[in-house]
SETORGU-585513 format. One line per 8 residues: number of its first residue (from 1); their letters; for each residue x, y, z of C-alpha. Coordinates in Angstrom, 1 decimal, m for minus. Layout:
BEGIN
NUM> a> X,Y,Z ~ ...
This chain:
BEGIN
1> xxxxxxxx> m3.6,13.7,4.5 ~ m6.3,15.7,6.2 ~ m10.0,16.7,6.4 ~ m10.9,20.2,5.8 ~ m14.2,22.1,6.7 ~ m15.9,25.2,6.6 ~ m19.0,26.9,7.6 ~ m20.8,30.4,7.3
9> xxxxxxxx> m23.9,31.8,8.6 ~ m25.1,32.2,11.9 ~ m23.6,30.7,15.4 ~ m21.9,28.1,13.2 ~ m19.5,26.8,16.2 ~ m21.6,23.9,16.8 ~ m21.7,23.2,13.5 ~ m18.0,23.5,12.4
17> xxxxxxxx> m17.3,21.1,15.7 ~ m19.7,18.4,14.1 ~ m18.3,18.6,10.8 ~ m14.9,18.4,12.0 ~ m15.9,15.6,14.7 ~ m17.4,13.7,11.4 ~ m14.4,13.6,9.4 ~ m12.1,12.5,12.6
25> xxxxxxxx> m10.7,9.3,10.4 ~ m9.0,11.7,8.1 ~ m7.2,13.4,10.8 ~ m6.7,11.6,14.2 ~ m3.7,13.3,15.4 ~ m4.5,16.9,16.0 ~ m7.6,19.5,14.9 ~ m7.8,23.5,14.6
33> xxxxxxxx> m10.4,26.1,14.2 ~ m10.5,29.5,13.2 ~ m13.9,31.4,13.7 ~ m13.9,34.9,12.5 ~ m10.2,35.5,13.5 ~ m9.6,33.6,16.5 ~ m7.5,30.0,16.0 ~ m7.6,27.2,18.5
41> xxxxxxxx> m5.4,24.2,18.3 ~ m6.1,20.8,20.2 ~ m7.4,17.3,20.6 ~ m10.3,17.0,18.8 ~ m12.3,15.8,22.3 ~ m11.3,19.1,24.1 ~ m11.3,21.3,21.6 ~ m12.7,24.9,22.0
49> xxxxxxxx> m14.8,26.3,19.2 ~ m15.2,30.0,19.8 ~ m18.3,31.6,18.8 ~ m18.8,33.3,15.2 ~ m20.4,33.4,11.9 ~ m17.4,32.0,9.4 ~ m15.1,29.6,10.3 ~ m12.8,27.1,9.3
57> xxxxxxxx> m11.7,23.3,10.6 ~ m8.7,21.1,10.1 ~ m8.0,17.9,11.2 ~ m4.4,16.4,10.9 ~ m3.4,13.0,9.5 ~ 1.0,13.3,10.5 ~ 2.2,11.5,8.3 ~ 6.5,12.5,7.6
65> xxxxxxxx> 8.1,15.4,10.0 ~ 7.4,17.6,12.2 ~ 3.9,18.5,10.4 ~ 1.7,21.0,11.8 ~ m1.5,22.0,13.1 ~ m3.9,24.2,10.6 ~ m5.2,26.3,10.4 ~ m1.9,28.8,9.0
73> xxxxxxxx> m2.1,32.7,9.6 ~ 0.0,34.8,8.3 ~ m1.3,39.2,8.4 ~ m4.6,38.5,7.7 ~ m4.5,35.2,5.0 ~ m5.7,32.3,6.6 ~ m4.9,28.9,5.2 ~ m6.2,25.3,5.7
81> xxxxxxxx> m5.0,22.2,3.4 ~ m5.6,18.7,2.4 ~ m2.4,17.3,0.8 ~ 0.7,17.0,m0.6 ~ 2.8,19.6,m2.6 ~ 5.6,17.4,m4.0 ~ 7.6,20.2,m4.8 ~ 7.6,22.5,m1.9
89> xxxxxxxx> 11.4,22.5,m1.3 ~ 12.3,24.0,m4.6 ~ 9.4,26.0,m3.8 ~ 10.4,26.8,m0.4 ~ 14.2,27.9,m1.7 ~ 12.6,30.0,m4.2 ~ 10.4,31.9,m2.0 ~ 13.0,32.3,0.4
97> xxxxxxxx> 15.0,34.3,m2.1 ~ 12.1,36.2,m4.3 ~ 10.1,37.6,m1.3 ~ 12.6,37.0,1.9 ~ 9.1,34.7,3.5 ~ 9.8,33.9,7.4 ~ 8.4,30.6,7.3 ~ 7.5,30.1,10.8
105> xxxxxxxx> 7.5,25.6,9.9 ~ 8.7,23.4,7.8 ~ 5.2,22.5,6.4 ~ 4.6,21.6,2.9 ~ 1.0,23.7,3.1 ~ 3.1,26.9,4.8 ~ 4.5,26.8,1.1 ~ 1.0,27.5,m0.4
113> xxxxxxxx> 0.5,30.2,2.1 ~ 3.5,31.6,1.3 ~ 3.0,31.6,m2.4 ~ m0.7,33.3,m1.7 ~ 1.4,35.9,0.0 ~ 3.5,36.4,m2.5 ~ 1.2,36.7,m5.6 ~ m1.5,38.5,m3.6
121> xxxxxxxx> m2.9,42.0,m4.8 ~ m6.2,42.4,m2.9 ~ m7.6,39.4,m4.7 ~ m7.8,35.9,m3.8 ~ m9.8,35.0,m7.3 ~ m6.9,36.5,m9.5 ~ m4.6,35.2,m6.9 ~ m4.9,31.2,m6.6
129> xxxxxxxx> m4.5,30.6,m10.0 ~ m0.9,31.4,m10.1 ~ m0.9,30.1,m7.0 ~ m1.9,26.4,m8.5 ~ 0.3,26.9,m11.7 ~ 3.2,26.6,m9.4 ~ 2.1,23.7,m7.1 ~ 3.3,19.9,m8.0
137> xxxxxxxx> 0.8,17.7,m5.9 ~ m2.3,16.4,m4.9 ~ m4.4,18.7,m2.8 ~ m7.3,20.7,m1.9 ~ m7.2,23.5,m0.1 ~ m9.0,26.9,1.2 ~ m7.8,30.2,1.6 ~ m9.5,33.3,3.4
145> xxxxxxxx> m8.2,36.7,3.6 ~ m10.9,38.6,5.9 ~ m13.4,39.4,3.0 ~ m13.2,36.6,0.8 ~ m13.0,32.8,1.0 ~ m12.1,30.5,m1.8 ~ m11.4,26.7,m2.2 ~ m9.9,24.8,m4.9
153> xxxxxxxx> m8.6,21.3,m5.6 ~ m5.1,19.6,m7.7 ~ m6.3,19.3,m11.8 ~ m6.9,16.0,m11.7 ~ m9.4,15.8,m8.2 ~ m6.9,13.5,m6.3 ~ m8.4,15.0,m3.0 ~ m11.8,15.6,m2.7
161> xxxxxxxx> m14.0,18.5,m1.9 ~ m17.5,19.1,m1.8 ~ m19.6,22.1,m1.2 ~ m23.4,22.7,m1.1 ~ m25.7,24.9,0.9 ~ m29.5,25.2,2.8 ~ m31.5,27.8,4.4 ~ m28.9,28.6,7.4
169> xxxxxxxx> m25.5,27.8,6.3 ~ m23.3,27.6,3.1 ~ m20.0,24.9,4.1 ~ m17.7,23.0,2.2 ~ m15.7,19.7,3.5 ~ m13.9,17.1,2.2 ~ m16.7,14.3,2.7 ~ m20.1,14.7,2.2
177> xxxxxxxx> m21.2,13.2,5.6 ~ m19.9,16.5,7.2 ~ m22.1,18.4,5.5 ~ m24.8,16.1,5.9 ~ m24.1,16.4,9.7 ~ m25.6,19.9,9.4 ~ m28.7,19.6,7.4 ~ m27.4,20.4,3.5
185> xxxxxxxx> m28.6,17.2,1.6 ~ m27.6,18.8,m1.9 ~ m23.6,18.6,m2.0 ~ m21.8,19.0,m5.6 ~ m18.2,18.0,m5.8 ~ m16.1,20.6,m6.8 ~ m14.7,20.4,m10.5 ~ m11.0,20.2,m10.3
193> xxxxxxxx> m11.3,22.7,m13.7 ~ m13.1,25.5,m11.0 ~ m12.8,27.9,m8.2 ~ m14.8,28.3,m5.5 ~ m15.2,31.7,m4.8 ~ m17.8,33.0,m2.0 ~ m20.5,30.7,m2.8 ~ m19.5,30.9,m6.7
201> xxxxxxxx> m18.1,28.7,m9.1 ~ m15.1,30.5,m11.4 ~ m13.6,28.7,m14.5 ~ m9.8,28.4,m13.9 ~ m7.2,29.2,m17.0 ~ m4.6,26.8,m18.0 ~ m5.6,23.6,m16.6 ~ m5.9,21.6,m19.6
209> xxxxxxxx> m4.3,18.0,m19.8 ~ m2.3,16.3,m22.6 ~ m1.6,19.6,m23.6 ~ 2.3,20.2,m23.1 ~ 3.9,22.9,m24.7 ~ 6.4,20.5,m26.9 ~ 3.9,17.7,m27.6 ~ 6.4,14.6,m27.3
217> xxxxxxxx> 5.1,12.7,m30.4 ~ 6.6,15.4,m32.3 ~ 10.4,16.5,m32.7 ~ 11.3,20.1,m34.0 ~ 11.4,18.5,m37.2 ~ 8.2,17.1,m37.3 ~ 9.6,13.3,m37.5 ~ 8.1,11.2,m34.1
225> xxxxxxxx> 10.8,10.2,m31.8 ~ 11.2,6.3,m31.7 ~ 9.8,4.1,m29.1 ~ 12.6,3.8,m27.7 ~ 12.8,7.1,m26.7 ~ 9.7,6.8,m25.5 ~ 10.1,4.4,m23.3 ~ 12.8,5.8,m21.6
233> xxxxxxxx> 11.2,8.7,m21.1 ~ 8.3,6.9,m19.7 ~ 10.5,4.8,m17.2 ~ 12.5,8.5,m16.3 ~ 8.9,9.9,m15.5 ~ 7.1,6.5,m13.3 ~ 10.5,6.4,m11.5 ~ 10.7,10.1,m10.6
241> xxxxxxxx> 7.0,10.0,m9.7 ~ 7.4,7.4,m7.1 ~ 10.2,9.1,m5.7 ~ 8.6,12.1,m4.8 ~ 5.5,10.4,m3.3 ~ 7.7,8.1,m1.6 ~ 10.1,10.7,m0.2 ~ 11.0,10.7,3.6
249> xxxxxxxx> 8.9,7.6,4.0 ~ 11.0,5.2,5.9 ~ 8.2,2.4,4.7 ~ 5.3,2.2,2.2 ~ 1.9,0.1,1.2 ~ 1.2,m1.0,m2.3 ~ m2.9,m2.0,m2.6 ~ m1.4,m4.8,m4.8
257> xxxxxxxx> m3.6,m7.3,m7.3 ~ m0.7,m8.9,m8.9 ~ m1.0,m7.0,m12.1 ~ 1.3,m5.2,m14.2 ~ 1.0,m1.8,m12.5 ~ 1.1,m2.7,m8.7 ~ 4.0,m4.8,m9.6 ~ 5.9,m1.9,m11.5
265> xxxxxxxx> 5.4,m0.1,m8.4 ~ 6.3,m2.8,m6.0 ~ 10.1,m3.1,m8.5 ~ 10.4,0.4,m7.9 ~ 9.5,1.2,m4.3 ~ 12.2,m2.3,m3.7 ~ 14.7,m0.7,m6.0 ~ 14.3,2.9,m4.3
273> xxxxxxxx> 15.4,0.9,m0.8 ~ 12.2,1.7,0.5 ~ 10.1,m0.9,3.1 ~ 7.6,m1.7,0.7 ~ 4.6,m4.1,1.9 ~ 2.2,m5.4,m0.4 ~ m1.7,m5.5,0.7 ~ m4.3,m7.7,m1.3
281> xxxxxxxx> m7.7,m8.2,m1.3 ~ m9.5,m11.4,m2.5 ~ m12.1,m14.2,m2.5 ~ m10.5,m17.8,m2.5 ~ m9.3,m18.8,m5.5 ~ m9.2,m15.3,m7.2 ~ m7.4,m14.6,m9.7 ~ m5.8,m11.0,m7.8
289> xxxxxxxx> m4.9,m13.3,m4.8 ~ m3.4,m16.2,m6.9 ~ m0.7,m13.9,m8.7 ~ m0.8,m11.6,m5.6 ~ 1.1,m14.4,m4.2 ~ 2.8,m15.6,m6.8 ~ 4.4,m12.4,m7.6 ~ 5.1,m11.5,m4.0
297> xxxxxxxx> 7.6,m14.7,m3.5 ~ 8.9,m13.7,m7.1 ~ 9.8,m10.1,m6.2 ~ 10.8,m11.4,m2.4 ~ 8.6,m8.5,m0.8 ~ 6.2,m9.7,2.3 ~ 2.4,m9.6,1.0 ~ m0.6,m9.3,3.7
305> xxxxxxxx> m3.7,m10.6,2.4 ~ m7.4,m10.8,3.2 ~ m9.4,m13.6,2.3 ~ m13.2,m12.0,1.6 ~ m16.5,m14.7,1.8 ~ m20.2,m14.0,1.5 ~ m20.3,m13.4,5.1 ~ m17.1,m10.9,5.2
313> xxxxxxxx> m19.2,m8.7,1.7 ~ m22.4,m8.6,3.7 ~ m20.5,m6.9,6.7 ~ m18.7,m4.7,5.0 ~ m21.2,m3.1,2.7 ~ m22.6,m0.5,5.3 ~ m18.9,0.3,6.3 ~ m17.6,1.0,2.3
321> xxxxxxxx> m21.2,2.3,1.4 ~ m20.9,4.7,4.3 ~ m17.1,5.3,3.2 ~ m18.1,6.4,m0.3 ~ m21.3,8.0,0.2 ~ m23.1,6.7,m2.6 ~ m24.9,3.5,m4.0 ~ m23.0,2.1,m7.2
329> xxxxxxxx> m22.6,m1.3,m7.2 ~ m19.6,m1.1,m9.3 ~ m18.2,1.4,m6.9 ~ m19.1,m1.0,m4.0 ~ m17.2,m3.7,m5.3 ~ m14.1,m2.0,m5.9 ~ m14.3,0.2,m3.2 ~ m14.0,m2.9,m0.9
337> xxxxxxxx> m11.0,m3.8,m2.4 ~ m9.5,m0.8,m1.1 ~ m11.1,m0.5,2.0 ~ m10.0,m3.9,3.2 ~ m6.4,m3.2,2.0 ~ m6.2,m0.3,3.7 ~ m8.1,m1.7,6.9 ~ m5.6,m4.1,6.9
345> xxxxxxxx> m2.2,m1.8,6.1 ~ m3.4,0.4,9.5 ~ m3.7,m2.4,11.6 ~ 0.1,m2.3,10.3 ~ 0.9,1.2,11.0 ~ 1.1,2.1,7.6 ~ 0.4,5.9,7.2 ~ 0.8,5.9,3.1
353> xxxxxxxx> 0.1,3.0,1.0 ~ 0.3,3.4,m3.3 ~ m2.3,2.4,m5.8 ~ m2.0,2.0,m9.7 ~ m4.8,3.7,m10.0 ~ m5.0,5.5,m13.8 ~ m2.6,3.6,m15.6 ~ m5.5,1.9,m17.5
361> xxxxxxxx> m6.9,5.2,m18.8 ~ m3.5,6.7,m19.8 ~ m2.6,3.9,m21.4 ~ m5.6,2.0,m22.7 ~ m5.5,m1.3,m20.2 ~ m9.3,m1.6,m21.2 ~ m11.2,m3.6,m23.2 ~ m13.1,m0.9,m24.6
369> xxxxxxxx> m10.4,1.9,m26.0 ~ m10.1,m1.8,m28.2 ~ m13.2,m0.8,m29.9 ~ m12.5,2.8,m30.0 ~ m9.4,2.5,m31.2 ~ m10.9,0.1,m34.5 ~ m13.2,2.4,m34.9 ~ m11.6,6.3,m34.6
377> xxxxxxxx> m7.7,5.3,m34.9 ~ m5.7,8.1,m33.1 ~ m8.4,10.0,m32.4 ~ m9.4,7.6,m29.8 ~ m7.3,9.6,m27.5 ~ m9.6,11.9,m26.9 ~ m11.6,9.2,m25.2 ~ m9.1,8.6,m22.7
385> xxxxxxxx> m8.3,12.1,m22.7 ~ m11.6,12.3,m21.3 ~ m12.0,9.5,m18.9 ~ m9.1,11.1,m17.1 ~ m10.4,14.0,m16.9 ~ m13.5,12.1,m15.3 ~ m11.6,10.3,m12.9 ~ m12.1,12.6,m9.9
393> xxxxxxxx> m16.1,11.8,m9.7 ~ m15.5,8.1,m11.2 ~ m12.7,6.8,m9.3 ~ m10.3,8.9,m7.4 ~ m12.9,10.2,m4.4 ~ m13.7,6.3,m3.7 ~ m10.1,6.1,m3.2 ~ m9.2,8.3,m1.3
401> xxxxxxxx> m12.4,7.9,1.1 ~ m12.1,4.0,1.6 ~ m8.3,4.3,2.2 ~ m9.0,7.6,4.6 ~ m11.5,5.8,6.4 ~ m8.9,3.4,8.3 ~ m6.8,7.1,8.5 ~ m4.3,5.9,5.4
409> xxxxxxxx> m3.5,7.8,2.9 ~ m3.8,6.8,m0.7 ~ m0.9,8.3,m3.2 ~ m1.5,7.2,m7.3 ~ 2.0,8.0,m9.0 ~ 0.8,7.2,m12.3 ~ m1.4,10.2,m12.0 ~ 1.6,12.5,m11.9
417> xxxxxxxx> 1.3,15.4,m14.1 ~ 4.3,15.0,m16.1 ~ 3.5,11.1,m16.9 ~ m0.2,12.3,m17.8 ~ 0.7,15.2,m20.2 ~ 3.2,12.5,m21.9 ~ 1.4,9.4,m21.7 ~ m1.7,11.5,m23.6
425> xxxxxxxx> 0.9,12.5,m26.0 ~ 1.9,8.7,m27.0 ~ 0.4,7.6,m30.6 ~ m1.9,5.2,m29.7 ~ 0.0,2.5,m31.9 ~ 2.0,2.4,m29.1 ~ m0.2,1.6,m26.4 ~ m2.9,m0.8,m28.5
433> xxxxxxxx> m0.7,m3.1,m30.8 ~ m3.4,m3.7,m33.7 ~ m7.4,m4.3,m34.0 ~ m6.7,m7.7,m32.0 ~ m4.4,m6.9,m29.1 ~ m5.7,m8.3,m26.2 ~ m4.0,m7.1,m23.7 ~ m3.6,m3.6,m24.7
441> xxxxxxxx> m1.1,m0.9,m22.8 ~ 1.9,m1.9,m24.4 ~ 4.0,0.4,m23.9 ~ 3.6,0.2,m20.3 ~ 4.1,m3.4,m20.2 ~ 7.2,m2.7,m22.1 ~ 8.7,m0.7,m19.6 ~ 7.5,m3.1,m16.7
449> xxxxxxxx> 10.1,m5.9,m18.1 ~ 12.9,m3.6,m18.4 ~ 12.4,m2.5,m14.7 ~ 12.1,m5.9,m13.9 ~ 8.7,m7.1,m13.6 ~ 7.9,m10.9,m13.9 ~ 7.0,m12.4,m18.0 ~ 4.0,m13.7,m16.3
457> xxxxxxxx> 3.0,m10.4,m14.8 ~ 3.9,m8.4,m18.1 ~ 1.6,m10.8,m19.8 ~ m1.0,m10.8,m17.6 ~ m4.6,m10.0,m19.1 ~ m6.2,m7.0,m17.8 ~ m9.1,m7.8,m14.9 ~ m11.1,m5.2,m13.1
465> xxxxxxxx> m10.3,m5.1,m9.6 ~ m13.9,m6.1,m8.7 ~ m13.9,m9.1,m11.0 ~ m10.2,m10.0,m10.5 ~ m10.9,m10.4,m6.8 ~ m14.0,m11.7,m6.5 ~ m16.5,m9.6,m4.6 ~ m18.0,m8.5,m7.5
473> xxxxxxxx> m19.5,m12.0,m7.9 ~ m20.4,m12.8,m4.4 ~ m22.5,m9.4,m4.7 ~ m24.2,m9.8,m7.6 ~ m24.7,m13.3,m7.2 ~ m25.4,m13.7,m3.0 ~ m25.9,m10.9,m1.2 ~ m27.9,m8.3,m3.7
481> xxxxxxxx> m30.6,m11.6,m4.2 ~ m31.3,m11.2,m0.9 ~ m34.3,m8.9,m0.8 ~ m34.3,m8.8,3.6 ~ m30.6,m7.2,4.1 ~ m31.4,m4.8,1.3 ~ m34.8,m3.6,2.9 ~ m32.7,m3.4,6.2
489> xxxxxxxx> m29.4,m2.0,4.1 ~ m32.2,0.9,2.9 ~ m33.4,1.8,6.2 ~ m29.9,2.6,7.4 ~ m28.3,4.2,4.1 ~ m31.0,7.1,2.8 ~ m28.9,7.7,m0.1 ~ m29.7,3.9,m1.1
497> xx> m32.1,3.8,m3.9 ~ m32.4,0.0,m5.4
């Protein structure tokens, strides 16, 4: 994963440099500019920022291959990216033979620039939305063709992007801090549903989840396939999901709590031959770090854990506050989860590490689809429908900014698009077993013990990962009391407002 920036208005080259020297934990490795048609490549320490009035800033996070430096040129399209296109070699393959593309690398962004290339008629706003019907990843990216510049980000929001604007310069970035580094203190996050176009926000066609073509709760006869069917299906899609996200990764983390979705992923990653390391987070005592280990000597993969204390929260809330750029306690609490985990997976060399991040809202892990579910039946769906279509703003930014901040790169296969659209698509008889099922998601946990996940792990309640791993009550009940570290906490953190 990357950082991506741009700037426009007057002289910006100091500007783009600060931006780009903010987001340098995204992108250690390399960093590139382009300012009104000249590109420079280079450390980020000696880079040259030429002078001009638009430009664009990448910074590079290597993670598989012989990636490259961004900006990409090709004629006069100009492409910078943040992310992973899962299916760029069929891509790649088909480009070849449709338009005869010289690709110049062997970059999974070169695909995007390609496709641009190939679907472009003198429009970059009619252009990127077939652009993004083709692509199969998680992303954001920006494209410029000399008169227009446009950004956009994957359906769901996986990668962040943010955009806002003042009196001297209009930017976009994918943390807010950059653009806080040049004076614009009102930043939106870009809708994953939108374009942005110049300084414009266009509705994009299509981009509706749940909605696929052949609903799978219905056959061509109208009769519902069986639950079996389902279920295989289900495994078919998980296991092709973390494939793809795991592929030409010699090794792989897993932010792991000991519950039923980390550990599916953990039996999978194992199964797939793939170095797997498990990372947890956890006050002593916690529930997440009693089955973390538990389940890690069941399963027989090595686990590397962090023990968290009052004194451990209360140095770590400027670093995760600062990570996600916002007060929320709740965000705070689960935020540090991550952050630690993925604190502690670099100090391991780990580039990528996996998350189970959306299994809850696809398949109704929490307590309250319960009481939507007694109370609306199917039509509760729409409820989750709609929390993952809020995910981008609620959860997924956190992510990816806590993991990003120790340079790691966060990849959540059950947000796949082919395991959303289905698992949307799944009565929700299936996933809540009655008015008093406790545990809820059972169609998940279902397929967990046929892939081989532990009885005790299939039955395991559902816990929040800020309650499950205690931080959430050494917060509430230690360190927000004390009235002197949040005066000082306030002094250093504007955006603080208690």
């Amino acid at each position: 994963m990357c950082a991506i920036t741009s700037i426009i208005g007057e002289n910006i080259q100091d500007e783009l440099y600060r931006m780009l020297f903010a987001l340098k934990h995204r992108g250690p490795d390399k960093s590139g500019v382009f300012v009104d048609g000249e590109i420079s490549h280079g450390n980020l320490e000696e880079l040259t920022v030429p002078p001009g009035n638009l430009g664009l800033g990448h910074n590079l996070l290597s993670i598989v291959g012989s990636e490259v430096v961004q900006p990409l040129r090709k004629g006069n399209m100009v492409l910078i990216c943040n992310g992973e296109i899962y299916n760029h070699h069929s891509l790649y393959s088909e480009l070849k033979k449709k338009s005869n593309y010289d690709f110049k690398t062997d970059s999974d962004s070169e695909v995007i620039l390609a496709l641009i290339n190939h679907y472009y008629q003198g429009s970059l706003a009619q252009t990127i939305p077939k652009v993004v019907e083709q692509l199969d990843g998680d992303y954001a990216f920006c494209a410029y063709d000399g008169k227009d510049l446009v950004a956009v980000r994957d359906p769901l929001g996986v990668k962040p992007l943010y955009y806002g604007e003042n009196d001297d310069f209009f930017a976009f970035a994918s943390e807010k801090k950059a653009l806080w580094e040049v004076g614009i203190s009102e930043v939106h996050s870009l809708p994953p549903k939108f374009l942005l176009h110049n300084r414009e926000l266009v509705e994009l066609p299509g981009r509706l989840l749940g909605k696929d073509t052949h609903p799978i709760n219905q056959s061509k006869n109208g009769i519902s396939p069986s639950k079996k069917y389902l279920k295989e299906a289900l495994k078919k899609h998980i296991y092709e999901s973390v494939q793809k996200r795991t592929f030409g990764l010699d090794r792989v983390g897993i932010l792991f709590s000991g519950g039923v979705d980390s550990t599916l992923l953990a039996v999978i990653c194992a199964d797939l031959g793939i170095e797997t390391d498990l990372y947890a987070v956890g006050s002593e005592g916690s529930q997440d770090m009693l089955f973390a280990h538990k389940v890690a000597h069941d399963i027989g993969l090595p686990l590397h854990s962090r023990l968290v204390d009052e004194e451990l929260v209360r140095k770590y809330i400027p670093l995760v506050s600062n990570a996600i750029e916002e007060w929320n306690v709740m965000k705070l609490g689960v935020g540090m989860t991550a952050y630690l985990a993925a604190e502690l997976a670099h100090q391991q060399s780990q580039r990528v590490i996996l998350s189970g991040q959306g299994a809850d809202e696809l398949f109704a892990g929490y307590h309250r689809y319960l009481n939507f579910y007694q109370k609306k039946g199917e039509k509760a769906q729409e409820d989750l429908k709609e929390d993952v279509e809020n995910l981008y703003h609620v959860n997924l930014e956190r992510d990816d900014k806590v993991t990003m901040a120790s340079s790691v790169e966060l990849r959540v296969p059950y947000l796949d698009i082919q395991i959303i659209n289905m698992a949307l698509n799944i009565p929700m008889y299936y996933k809540i077993n009655g008015p008093e099922d406790k545990k809820r998601k059972c169609i998940l946990r279902e397929v967990a013990r046929d892939l081989g996940v532990p009885p005790e792990i299939v039955n395991r309640p559902k816990k929040a990962a800020q309650y499950g791993s205690g931080i959430h009550k050494i917060l509430r009940k230690k360190v927000l009391k004390d009235q002197i570290y949040m005066d000082n906490l306030k002094k250093t953190f504007k955006f603080i407002d208690i």
